[in-house]
Every structure is written in C-alpha cells, then in structure tokens.
N, C-alpha and C positions, 0 to 999 in steps of 0.2 A: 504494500500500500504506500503510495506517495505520503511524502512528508506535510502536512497541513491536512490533510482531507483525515477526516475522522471516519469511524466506520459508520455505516448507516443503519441504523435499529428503529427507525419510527417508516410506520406504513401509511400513506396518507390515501384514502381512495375519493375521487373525482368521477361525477359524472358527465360525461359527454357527449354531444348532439354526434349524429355521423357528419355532418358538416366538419363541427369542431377537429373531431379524429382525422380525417381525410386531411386538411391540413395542418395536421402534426405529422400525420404519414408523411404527407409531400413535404416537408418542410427537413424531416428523417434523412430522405432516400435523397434527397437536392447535395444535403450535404456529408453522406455517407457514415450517418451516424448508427452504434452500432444497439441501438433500442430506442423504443419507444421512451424510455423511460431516461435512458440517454437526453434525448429531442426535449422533453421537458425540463428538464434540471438546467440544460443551457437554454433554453428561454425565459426562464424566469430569471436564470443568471441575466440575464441582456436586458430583460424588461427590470429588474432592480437596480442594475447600472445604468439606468436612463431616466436621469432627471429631469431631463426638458419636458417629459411628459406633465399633464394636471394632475391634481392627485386625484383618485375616483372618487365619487359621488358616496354618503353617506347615508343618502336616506332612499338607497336600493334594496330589493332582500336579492337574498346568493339567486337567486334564478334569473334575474333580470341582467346578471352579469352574464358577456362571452367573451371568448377567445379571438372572435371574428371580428374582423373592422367591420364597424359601425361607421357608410358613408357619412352620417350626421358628425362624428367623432371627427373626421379627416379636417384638420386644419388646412389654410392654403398657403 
C-alpha cells in the first residue's frame, strides 16, 4: 500500500439512475480506469478540488441531487 493512503474499511452505498451509471461507465473506460469504484473516488477527488464551483443548495433533500449536469447549473 502506498505511503499516505490508508486502508479503506467504511462501505458507503449510493443509488443511481442508469443515466447516472452510464456516465460513470463512460467517464471509466474514457480514461482506463480500472473500477467502477476507481471512476468515483477520482471524481469526487476533482469535484472537492474544485473551488470555483457554488457551494450546493441547502434546502434540497438527497433525491433532488444528481450527478448529471443540470443545463440550468451550466454557467456561461
């Protein structure tokens, strides 16, 4: 095991639309990563490393959030 990376003991489970999946799939095989599970942990790394974002909305509940862009979200 690499030096800084801890092992990993917490199972978190998510649900998701096939929209949702389909691009995590494609987003996988684009850049030859080698899980599913892989594809998420570097995107969440990317999206926590990115501050220029807003910060989300508080008065959502968990269903109303996705993974997909929301044309409305896209800044110009």
């Amino acid at each position: 095991m690499s030096e800084g990376i801890s092992k990993r003991t917490e199972r978190l489970q998510i649900m998701l639309s096939d929209e949702e999946l389909k691009a995590i799939d494609d987003w996988r095989f684009k850049f030859r990563l080698p899980s599913r599970a892989a594809a998420i942990r570097d995107l969440i790394r990317r999206g926590m490393l990115n501050q220029e974002m807003p910060a989300p909305a508080t008065d959502k509940t968990s269903t109303e959030f996705s993974s997909l862009i929301d044309p409305a979200d896209e800044q110009d």
